[in-house]
VMD Tcl script that builds the backbone (N, CA, C; Angstrom):
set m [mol new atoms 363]
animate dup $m
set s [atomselect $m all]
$s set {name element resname resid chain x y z} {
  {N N UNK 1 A -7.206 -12.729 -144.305}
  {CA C UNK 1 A -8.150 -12.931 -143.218}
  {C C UNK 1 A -7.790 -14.186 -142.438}
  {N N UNK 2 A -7.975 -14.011 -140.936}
  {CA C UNK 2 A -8.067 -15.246 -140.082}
  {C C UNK 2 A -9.088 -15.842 -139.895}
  {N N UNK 3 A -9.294 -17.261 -140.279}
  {CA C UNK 3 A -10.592 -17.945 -139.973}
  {C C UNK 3 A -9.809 -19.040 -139.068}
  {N N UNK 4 A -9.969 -18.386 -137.765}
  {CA C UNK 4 A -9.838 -19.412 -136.798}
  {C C UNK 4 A -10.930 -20.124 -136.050}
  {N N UNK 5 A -10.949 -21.461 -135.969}
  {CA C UNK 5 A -12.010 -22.194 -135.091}
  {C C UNK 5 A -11.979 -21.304 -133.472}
  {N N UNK 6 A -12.730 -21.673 -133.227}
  {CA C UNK 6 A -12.792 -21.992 -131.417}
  {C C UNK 6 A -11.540 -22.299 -130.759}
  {N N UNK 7 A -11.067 -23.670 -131.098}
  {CA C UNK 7 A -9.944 -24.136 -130.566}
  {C C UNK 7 A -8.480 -23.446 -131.086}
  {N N UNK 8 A -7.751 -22.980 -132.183}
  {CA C UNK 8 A -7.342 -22.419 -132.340}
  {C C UNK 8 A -7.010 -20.673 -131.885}
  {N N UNK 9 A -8.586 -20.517 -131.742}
  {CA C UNK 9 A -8.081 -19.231 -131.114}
  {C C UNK 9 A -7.621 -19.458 -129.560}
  {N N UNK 10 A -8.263 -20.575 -128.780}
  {CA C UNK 10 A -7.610 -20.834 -127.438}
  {C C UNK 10 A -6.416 -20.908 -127.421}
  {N N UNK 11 A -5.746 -21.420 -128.419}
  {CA C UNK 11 A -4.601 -21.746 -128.237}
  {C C UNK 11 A -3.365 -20.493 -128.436}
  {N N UNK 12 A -4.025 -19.388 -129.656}
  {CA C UNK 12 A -3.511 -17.882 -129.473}
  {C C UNK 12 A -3.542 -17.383 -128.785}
  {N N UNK 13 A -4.934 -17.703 -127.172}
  {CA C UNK 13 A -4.606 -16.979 -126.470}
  {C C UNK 13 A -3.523 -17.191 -125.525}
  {N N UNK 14 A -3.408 -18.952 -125.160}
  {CA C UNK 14 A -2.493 -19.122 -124.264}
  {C C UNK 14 A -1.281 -18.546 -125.138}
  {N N UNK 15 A -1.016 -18.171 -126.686}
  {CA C UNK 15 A 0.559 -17.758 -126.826}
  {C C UNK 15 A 0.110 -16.618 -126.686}
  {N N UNK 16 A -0.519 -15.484 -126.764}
  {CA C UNK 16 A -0.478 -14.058 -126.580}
  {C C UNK 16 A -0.209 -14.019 -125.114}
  {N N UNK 17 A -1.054 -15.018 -124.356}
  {CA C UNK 17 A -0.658 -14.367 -123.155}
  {C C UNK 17 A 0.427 -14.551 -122.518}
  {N N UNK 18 A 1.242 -16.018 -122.892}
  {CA C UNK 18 A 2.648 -15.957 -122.285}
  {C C UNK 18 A 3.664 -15.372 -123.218}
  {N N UNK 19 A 3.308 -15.130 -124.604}
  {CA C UNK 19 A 4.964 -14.785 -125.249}
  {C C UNK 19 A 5.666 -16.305 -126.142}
  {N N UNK 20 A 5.606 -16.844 -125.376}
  {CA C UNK 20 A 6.393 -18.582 -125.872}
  {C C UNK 20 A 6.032 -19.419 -124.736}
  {N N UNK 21 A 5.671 -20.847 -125.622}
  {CA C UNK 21 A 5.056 -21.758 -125.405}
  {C C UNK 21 A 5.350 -22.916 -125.877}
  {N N UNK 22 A 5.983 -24.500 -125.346}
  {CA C UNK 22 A 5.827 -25.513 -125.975}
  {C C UNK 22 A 4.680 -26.175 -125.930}
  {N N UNK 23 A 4.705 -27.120 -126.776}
  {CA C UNK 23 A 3.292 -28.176 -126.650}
  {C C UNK 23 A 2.844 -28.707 -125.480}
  {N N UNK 24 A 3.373 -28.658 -124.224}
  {CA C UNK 24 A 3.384 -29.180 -123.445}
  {C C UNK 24 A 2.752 -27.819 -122.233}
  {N N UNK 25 A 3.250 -26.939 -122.542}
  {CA C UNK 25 A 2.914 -25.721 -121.856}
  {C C UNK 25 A 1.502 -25.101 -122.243}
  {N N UNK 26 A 1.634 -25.323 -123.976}
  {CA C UNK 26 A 0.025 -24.886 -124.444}
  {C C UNK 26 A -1.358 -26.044 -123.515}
  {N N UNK 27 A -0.808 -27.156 -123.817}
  {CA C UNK 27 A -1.314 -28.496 -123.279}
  {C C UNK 27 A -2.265 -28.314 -121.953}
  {N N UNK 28 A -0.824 -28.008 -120.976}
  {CA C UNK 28 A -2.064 -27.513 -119.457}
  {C C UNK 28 A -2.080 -26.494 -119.298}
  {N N UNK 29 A -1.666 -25.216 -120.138}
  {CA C UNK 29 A -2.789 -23.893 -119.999}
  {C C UNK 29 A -3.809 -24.450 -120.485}
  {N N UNK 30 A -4.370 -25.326 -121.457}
  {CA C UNK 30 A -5.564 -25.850 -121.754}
  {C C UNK 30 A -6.739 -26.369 -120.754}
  {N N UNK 31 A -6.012 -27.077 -120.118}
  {CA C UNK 31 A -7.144 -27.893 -119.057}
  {C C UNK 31 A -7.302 -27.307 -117.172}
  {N N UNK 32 A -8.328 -27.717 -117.514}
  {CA C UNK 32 A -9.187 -28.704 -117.657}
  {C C UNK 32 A -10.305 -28.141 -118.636}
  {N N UNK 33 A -10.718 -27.538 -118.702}
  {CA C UNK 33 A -11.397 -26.956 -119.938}
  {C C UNK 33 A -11.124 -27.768 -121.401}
  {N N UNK 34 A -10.655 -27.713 -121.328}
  {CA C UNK 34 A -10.107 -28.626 -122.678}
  {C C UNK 34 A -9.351 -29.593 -122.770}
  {N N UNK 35 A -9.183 -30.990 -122.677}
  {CA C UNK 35 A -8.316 -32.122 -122.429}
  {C C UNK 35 A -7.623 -32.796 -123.944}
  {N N UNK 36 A -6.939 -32.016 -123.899}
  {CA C UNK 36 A -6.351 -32.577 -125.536}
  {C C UNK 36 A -5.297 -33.338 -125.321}
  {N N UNK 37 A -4.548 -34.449 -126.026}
  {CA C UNK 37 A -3.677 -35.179 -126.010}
  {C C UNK 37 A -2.409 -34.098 -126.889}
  {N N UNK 38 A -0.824 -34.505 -126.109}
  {CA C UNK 38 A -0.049 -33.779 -126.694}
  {C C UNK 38 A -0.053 -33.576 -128.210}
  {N N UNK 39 A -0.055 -34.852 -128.841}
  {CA C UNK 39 A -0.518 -34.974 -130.294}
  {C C UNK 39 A -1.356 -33.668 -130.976}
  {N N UNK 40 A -2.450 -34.006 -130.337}
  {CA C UNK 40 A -3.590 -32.556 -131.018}
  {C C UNK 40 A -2.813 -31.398 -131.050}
  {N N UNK 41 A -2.413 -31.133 -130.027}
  {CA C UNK 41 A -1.944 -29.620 -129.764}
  {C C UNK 41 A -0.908 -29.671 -130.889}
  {N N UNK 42 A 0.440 -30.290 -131.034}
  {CA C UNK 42 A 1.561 -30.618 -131.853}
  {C C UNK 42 A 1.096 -29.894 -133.021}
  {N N UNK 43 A -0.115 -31.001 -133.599}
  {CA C UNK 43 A -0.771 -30.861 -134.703}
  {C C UNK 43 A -1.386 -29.898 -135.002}
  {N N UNK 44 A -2.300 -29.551 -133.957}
  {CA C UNK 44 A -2.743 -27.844 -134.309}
  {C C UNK 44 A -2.169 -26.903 -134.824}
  {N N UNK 45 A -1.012 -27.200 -133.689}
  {CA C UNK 45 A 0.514 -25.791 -133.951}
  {C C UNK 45 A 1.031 -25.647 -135.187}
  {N N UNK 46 A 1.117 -27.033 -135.795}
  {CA C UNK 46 A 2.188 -27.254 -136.679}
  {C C UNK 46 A 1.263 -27.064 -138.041}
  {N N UNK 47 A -0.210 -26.708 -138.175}
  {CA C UNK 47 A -0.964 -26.201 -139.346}
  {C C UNK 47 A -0.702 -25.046 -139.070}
  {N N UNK 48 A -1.274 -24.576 -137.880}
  {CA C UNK 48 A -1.286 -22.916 -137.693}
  {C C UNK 48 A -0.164 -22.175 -138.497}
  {N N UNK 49 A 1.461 -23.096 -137.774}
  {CA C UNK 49 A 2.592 -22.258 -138.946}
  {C C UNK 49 A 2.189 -22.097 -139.958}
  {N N UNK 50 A 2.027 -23.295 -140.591}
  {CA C UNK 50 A 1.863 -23.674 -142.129}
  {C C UNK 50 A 0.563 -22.162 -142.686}
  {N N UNK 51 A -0.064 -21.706 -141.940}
  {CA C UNK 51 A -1.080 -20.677 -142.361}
  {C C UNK 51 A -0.219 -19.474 -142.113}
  {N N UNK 52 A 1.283 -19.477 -141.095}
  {CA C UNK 52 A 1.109 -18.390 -140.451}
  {C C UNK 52 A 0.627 -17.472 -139.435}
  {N N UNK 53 A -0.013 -18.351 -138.789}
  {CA C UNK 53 A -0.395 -17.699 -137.560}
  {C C UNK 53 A 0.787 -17.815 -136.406}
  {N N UNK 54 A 1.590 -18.532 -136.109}
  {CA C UNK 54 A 2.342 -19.195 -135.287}
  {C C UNK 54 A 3.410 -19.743 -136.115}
  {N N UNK 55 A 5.116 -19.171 -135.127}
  {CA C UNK 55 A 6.243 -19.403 -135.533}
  {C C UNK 55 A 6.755 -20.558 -134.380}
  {N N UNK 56 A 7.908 -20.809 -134.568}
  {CA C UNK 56 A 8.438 -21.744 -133.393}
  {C C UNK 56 A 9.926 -21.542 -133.479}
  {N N UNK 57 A 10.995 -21.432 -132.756}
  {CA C UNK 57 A 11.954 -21.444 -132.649}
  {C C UNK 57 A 12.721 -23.374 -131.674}
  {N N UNK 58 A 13.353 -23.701 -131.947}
  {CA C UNK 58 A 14.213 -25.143 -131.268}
  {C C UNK 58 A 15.081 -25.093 -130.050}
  {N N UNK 59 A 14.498 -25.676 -129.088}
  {CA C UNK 59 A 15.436 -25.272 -127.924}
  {C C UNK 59 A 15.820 -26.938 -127.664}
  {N N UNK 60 A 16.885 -27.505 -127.681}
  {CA C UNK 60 A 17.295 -28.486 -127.701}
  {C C UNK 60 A 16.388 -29.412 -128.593}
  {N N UNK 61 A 15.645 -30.301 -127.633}
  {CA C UNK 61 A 14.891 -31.595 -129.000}
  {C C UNK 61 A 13.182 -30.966 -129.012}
  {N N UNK 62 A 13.094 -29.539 -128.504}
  {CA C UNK 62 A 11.418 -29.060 -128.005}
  {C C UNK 62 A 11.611 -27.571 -129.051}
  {N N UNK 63 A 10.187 -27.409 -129.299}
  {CA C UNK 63 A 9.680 -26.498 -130.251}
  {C C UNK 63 A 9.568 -25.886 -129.401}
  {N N UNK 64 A 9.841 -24.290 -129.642}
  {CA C UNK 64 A 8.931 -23.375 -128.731}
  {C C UNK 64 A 7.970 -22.565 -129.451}
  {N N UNK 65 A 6.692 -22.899 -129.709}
  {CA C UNK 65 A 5.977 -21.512 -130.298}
  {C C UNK 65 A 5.860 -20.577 -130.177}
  {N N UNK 66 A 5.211 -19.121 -130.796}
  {CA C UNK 66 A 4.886 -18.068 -130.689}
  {C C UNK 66 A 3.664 -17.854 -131.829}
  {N N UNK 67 A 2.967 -16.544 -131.349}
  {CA C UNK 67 A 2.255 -15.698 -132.354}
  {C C UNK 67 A 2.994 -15.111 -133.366}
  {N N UNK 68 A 2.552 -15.296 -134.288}
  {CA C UNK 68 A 3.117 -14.207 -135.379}
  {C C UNK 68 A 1.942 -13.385 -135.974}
  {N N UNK 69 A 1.112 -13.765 -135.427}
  {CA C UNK 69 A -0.137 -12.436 -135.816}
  {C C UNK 69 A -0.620 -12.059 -134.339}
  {N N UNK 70 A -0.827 -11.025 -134.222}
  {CA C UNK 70 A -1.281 -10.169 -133.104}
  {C C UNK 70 A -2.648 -10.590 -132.815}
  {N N UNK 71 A -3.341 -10.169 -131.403}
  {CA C UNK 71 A -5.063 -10.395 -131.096}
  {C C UNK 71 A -5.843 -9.829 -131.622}
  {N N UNK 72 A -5.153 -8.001 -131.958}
  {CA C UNK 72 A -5.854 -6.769 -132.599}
  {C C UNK 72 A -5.980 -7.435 -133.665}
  {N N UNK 73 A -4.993 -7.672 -134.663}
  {CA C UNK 73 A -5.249 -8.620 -136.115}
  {C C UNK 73 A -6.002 -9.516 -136.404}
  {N N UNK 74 A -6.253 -10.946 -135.452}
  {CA C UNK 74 A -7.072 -11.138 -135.330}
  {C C UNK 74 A -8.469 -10.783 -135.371}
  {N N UNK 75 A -8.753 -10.069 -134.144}
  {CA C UNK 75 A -9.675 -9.180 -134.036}
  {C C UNK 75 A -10.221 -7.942 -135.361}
  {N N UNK 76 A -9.591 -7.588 -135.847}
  {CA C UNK 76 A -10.128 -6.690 -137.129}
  {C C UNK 76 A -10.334 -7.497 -138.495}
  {N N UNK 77 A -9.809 -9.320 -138.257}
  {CA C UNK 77 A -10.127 -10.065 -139.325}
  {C C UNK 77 A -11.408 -10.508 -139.162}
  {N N UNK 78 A -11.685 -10.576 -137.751}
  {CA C UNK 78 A -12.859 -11.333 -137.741}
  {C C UNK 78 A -14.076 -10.203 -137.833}
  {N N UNK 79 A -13.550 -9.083 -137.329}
  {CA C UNK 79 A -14.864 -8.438 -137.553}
  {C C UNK 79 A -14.986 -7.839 -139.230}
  {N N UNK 80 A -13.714 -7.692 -140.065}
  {CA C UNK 80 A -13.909 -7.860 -141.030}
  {C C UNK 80 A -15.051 -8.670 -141.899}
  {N N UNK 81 A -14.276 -9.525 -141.554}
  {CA C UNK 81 A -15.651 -11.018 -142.085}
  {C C UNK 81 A -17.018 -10.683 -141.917}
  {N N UNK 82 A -17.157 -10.333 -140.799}
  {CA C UNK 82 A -18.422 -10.431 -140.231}
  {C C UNK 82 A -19.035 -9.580 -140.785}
  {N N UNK 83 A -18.737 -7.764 -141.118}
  {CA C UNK 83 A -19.164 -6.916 -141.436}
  {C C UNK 83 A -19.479 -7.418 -143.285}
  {N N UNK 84 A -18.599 -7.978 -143.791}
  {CA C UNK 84 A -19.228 -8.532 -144.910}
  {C C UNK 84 A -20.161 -9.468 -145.092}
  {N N UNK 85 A -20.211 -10.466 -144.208}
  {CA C UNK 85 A -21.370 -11.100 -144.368}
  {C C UNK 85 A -22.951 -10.486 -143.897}
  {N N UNK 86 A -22.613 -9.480 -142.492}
  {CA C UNK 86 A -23.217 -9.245 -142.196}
  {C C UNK 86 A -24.361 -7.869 -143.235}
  {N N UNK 87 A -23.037 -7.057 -144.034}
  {CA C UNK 87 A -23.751 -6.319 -145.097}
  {C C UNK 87 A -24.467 -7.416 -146.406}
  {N N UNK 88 A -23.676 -8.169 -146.340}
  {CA C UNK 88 A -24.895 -8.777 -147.683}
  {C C UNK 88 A -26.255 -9.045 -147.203}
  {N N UNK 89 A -25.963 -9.988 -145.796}
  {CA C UNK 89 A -27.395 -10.963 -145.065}
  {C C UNK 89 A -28.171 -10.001 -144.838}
  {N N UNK 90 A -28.048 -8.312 -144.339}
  {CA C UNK 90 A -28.894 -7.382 -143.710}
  {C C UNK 90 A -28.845 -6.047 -144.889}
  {N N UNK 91 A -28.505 -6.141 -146.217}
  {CA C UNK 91 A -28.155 -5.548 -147.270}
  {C C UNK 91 A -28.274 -4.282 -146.982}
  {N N UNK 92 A -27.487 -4.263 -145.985}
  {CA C UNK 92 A -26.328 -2.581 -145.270}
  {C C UNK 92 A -27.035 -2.048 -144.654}
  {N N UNK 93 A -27.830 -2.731 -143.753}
  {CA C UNK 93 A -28.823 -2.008 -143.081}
  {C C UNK 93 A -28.146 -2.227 -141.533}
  {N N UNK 94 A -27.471 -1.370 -141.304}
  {CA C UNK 94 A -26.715 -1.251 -140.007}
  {C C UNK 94 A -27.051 -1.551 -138.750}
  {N N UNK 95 A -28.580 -0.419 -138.274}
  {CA C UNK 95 A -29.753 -1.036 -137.694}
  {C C UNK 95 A -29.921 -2.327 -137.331}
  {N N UNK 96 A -30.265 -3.098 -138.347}
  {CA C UNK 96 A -31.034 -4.262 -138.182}
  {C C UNK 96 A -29.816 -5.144 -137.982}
  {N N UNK 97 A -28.429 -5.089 -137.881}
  {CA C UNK 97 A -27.552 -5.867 -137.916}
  {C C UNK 97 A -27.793 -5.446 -136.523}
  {N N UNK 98 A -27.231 -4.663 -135.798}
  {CA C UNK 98 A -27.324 -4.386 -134.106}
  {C C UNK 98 A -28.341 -4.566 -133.326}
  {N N UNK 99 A -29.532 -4.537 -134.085}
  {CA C UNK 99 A -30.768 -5.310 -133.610}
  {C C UNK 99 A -30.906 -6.524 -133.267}
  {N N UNK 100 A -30.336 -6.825 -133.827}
  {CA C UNK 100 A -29.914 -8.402 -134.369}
  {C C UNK 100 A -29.161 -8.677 -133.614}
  {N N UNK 101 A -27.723 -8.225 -133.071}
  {CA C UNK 101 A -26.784 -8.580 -132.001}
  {C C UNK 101 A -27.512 -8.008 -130.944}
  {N N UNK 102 A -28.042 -7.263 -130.441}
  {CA C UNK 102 A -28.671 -6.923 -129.000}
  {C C UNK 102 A -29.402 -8.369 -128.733}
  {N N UNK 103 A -30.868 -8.456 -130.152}
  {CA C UNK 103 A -31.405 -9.461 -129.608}
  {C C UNK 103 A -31.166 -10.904 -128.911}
  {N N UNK 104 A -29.619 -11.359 -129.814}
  {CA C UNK 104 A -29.510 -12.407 -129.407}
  {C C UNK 104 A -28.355 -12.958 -128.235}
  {N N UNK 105 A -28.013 -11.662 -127.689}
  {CA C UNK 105 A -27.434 -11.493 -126.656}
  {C C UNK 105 A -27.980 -10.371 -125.187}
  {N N UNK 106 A -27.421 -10.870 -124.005}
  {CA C UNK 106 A -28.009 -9.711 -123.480}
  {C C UNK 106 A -27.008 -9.115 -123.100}
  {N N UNK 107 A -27.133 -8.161 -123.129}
  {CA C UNK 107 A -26.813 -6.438 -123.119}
  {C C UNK 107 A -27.313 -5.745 -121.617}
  {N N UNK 108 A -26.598 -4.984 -120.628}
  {CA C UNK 108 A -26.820 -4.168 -120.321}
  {C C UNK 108 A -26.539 -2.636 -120.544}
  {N N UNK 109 A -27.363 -1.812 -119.404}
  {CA C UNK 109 A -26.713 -0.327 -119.895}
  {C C UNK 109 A -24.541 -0.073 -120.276}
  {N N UNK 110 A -24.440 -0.741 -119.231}
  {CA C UNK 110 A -22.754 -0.521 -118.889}
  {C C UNK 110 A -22.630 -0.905 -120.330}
  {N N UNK 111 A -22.447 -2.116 -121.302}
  {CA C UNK 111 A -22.435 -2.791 -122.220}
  {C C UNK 111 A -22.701 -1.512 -123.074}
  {N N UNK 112 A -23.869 -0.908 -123.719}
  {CA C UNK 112 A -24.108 -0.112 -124.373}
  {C C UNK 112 A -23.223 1.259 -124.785}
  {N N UNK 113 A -23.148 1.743 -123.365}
  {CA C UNK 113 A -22.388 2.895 -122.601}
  {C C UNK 113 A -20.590 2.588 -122.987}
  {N N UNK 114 A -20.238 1.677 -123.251}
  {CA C UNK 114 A -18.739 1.372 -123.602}
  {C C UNK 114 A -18.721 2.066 -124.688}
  {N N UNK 115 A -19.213 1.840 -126.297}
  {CA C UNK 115 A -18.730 2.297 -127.524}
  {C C UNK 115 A -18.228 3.574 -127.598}
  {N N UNK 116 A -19.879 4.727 -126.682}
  {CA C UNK 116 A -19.637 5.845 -126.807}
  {C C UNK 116 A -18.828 6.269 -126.067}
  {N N UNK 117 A -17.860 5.775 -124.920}
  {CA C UNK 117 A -16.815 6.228 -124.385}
  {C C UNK 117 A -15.261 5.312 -124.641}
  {N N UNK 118 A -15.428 5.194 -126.017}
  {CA C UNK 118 A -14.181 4.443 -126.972}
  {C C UNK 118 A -13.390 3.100 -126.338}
  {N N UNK 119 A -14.522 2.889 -125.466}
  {CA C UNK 119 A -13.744 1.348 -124.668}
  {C C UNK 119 A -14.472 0.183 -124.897}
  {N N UNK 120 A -13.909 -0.594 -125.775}
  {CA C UNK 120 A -13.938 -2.083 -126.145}
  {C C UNK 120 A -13.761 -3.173 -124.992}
  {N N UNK 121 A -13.241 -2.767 -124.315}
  {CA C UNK 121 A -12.823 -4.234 -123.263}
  {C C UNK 121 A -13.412 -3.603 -122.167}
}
mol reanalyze $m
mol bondsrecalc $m
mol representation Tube
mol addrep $m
């Protein structure tokens, strides 16, 4: 399973969405939204390998990162998780789990109308 923060997953997205990325490239796809010093990012990257989420290849004296886990992967870890916590906290009561996400979000018809026509995004 992926337990990525917030910030971490920003940073998968700027590599999903370009392919390869140095620290410097992740850096100001970041901002202004996010103002991190090169350092942070470095550091981020360089756990993420260490988990596996992110490879890097050497292009002269610069790292270049990449994904090594996909968004879908991502994505089916986290809802993984969720569906387990969410069956213990609502003890499999399916219902009341979607009750539960309607309530604390809003929802329109269009929103609703996606599942049953197999579109997620």
């Amino acid at each position: 399973m992926y337990a990525l923060t917030d910030l971490q997953i920003a940073l998968m997205q700027v590599l999903w969405s370009r392919g390869e990325s140095t620290v410097v490239e992740v850096q100001e796809a970041l901002q202004p939204e996010r103002v991190l010093a090169q350092s942070t990012v470095a550091t981020l990257l360089s756990r993420m390998e260490k988990k596996g989420l992110v490879g890097h290849r050497v292009e002269g004296r610069v790292y270049v990162y990449r994904a090594e886990v996909t968004e879908e992967g991502v994505r089916r870890s986290v809802v993984t998780e969720f569906n387990e916590l969410a069956t213990e906290l609502f003890e499999g009561d399916v219902a009341a789990v979607v009750s539960q996400l309607l309530t604390a979000a809003e929802v329109d018809r269009s929103d609703l109308a996606r599942p049953r026509r197999g579109r997620w995004r």
